[in-house]
C-alpha positions in Angstrom: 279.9 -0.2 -84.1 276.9 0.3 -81.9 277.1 4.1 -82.6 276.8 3.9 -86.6 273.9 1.2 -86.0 272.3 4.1 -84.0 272.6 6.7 -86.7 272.1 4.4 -89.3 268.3 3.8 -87.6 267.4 7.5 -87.3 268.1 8.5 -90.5 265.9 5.6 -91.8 263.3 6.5 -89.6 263.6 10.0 -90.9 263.5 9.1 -94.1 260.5 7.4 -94.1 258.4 9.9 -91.9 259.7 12.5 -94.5 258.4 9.9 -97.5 255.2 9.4 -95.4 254.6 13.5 -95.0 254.9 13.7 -98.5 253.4 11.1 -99.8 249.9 12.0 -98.4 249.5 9.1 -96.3 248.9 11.1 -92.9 245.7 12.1 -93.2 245.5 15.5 -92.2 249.8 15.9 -92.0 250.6 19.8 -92.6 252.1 20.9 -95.4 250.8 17.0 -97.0 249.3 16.9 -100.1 246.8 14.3 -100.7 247.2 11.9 -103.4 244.2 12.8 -105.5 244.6 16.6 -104.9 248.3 15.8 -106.1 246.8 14.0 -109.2 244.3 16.9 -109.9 247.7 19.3 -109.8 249.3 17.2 -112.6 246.3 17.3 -114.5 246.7 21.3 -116.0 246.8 21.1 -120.0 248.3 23.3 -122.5 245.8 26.7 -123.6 248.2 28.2 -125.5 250.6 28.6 -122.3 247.7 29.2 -119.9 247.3 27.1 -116.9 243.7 25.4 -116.1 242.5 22.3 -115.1 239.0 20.8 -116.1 237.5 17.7 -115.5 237.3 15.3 -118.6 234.9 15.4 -120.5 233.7 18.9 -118.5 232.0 21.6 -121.2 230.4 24.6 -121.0 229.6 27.4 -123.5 230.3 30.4 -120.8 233.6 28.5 -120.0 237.5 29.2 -121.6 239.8 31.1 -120.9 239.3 34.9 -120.5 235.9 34.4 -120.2 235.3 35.9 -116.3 235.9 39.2 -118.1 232.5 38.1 -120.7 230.5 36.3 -118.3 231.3 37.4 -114.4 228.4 35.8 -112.9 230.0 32.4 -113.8 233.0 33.0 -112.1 234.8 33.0 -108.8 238.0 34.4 -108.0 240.9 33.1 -105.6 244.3 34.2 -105.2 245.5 30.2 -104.5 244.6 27.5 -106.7 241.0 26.0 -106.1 242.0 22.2 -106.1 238.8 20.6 -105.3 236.4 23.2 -104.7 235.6 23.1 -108.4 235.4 20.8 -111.3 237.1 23.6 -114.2 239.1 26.7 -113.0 242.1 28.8 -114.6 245.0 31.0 -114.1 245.0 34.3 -114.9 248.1 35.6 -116.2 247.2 39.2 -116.3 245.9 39.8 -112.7 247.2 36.4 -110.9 244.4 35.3 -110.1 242.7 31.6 -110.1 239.2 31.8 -111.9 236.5 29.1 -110.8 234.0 28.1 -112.8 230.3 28.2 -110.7 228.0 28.0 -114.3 225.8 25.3 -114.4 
């Protein structure tokens, strides 16, 4: 009896650590994601099967999609996705890449 009591208390424990690690509740956990960089991720809309992420109510005239090909200067490029390091960005299907928005 003592045994399954045993096992029964390190797979709780496990189980919680693994909830914990992914939950973003250890600060600074690898492989964590924090819980409003995970809402940020769940916040890409629909452009016509493109995937960006903008800030509501965020607008700009140099900004939409395609538009680091019009207006370079605007625009960073990263092979991951910027989640916080800026407040509109986009993916790229053509070249894979993640395009930042640095306008104004």
């Amino acid at each position: 009896m003592r045994f399954f009591s045993i096992k029964r208390a390190i797979v709780t424990t496990g189980a919680v650590a693994a909830l914990a690690l992914g939950s973003g509740l250890l600060p600074g956990a690898v492989g964590s994601v924090a819980p409003a960089q995970a809402a940020e991720l769940g916040q890409h809309m629909d452009w016509h099967g493109h995937r960006h992420f903008a800030r509501h109510g965020f607008h700009h005239r140099y900004w939409g999609w395609g538009y680091h090909r019009l207006y370079p200067a605007y625009y960073t490029a990263y092979y991951y996705e910027p989640v916080n390091v800026c407040s509109a960005y986009y993916f790229d299907d053509d070249s894979g890449v993640w395009y930042c928005f640095t306008g104004d």
